[in-house]
DSSP file (Angstrom, degrees, kcal/mol; ACC not computed):
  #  RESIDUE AA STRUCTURE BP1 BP2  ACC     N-H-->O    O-->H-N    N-H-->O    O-->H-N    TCO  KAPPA ALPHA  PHI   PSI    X-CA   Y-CA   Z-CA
    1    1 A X              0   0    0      0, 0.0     4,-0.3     0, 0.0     5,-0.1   0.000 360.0 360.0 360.0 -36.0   17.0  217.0   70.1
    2    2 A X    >>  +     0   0    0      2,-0.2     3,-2.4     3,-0.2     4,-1.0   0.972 360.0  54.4 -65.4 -76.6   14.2  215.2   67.4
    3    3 A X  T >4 S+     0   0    0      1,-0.3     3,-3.3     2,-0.2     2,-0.9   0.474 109.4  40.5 -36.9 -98.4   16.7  212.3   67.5
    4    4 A X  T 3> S+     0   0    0      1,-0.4     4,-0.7     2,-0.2    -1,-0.3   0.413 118.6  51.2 -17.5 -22.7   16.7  211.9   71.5
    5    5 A X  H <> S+     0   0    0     -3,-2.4     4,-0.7    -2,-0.9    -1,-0.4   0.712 111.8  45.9-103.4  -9.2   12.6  212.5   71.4
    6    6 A X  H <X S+     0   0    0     -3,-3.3     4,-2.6    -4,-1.0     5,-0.3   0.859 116.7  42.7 -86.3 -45.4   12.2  209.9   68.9
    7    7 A X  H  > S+     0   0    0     -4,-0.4     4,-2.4     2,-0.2    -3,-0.1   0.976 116.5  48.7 -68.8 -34.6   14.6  207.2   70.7
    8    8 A X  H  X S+     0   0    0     -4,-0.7     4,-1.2     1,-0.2     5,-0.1   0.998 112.0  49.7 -55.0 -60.6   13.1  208.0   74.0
    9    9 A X  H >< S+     0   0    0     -4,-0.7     3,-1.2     1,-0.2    -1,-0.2   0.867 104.6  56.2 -39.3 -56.0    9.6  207.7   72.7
   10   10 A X  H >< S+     0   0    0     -4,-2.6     3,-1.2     1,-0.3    -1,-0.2   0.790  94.6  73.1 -32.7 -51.4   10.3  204.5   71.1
   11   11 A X  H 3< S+     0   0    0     -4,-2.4    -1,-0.3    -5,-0.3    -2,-0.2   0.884 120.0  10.8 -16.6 -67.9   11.4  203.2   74.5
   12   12 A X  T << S+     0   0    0     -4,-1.2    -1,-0.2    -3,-1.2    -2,-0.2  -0.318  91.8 162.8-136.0  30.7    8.0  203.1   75.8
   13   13 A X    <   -     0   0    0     -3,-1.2     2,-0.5    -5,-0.1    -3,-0.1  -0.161  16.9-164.4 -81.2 149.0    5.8  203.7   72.6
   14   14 A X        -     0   0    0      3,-0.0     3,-0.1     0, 0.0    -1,-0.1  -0.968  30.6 -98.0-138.7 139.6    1.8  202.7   72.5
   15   15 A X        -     0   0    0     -2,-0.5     2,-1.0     1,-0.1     0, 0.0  -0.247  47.1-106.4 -66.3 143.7   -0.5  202.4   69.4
   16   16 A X        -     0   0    0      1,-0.1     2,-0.9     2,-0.0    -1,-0.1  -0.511  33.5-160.2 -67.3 100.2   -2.2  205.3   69.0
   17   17 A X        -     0   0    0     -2,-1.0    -1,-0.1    -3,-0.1    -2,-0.0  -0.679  16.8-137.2-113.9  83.0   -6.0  204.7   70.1
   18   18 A X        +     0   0    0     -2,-0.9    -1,-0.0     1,-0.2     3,-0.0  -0.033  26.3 176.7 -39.8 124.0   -8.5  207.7   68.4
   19   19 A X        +     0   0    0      2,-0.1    -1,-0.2     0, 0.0     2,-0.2   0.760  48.0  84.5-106.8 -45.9  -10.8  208.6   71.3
   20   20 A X  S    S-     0   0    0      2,-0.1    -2,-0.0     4,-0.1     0, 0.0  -0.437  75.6-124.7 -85.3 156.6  -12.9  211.5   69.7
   21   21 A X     >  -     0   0    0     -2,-0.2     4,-1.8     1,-0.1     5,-0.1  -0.082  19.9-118.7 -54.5 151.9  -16.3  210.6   67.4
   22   22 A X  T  4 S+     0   0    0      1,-0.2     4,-0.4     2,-0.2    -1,-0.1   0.266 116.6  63.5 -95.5  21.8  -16.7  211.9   63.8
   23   23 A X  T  > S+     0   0    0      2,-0.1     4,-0.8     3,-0.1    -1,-0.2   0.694 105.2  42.8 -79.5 -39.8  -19.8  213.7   65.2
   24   24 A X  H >> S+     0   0    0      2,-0.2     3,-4.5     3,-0.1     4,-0.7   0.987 116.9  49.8 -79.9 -68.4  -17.6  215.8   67.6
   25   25 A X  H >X S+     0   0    0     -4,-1.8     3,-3.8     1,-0.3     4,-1.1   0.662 111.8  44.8 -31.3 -87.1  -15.0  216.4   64.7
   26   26 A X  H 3> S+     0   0    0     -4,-0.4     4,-1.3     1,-0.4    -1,-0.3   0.664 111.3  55.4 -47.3 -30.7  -17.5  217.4   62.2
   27   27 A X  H <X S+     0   0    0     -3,-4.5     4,-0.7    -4,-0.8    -1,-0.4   0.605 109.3  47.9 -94.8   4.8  -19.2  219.8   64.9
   28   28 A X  H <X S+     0   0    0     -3,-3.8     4,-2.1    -4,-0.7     5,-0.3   0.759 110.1  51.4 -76.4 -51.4  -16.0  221.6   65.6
   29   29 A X  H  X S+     0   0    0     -4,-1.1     4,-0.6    -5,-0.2    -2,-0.2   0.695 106.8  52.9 -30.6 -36.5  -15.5  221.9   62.1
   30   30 A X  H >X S+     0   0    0     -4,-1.3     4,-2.6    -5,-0.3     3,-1.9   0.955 110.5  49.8 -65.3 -78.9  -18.9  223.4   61.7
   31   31 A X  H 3X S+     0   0    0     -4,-0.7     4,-0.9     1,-0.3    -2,-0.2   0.780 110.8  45.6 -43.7 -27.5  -18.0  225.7   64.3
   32   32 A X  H 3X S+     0   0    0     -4,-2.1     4,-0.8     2,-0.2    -1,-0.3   0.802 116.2  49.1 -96.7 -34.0  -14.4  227.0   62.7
   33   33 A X  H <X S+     0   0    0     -3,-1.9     4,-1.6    -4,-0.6     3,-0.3   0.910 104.0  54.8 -92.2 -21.9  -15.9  227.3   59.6
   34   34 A X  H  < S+     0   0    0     -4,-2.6    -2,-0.2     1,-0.2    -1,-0.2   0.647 111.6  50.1 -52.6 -24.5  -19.1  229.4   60.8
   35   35 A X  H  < S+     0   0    0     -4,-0.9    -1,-0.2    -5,-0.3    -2,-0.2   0.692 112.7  42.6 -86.2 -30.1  -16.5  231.9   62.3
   36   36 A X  H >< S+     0   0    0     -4,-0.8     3,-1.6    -3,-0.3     5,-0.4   0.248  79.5 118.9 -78.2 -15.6  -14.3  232.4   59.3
   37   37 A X  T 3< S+     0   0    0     -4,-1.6     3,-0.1     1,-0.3    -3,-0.0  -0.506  87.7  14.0 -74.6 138.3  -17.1  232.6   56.7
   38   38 A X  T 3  S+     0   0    0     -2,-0.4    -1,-0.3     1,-0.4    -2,-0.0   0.427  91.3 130.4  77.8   3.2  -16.7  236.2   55.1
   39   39 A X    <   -     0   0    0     -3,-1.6    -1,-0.4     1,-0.1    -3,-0.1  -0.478  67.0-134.3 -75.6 172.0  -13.2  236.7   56.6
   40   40 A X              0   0    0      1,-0.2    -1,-0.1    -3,-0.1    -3,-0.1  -0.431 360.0 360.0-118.5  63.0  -11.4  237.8   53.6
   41   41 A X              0   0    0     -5,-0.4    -1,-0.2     0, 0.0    -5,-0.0   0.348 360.0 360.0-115.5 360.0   -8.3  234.9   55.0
C-alpha cells in the first residue's frame, strides 16, 4: 500500500510551499505548552 501511495504521488508531485508564519507556529506552541504545564506527562 506505501509502495502504490508513493508511486501514485510521484505521478503528479508538487514542491512543498510552507504557508503558515513563525509567529502563528510559536503562538500555538505557546498555547500547548500553557495547557500542559504542571501535568505530570
Amino acid at each position: 500500500r506505501i509502495d502504490h501511495f508513493v508511486a501514485s504521488h510521484n505521478e503528479n508531485c508538487q514542491p512543498f510551499r510552507w504557508t503558515a508564519t513563525a509567529d502563528s507556529i510559536l503562538e500555538k506552541l505557546h498555547r500547548l505548552c500553557s495547557r500542559i504545564t504542571g501535568t505530570e506527562h
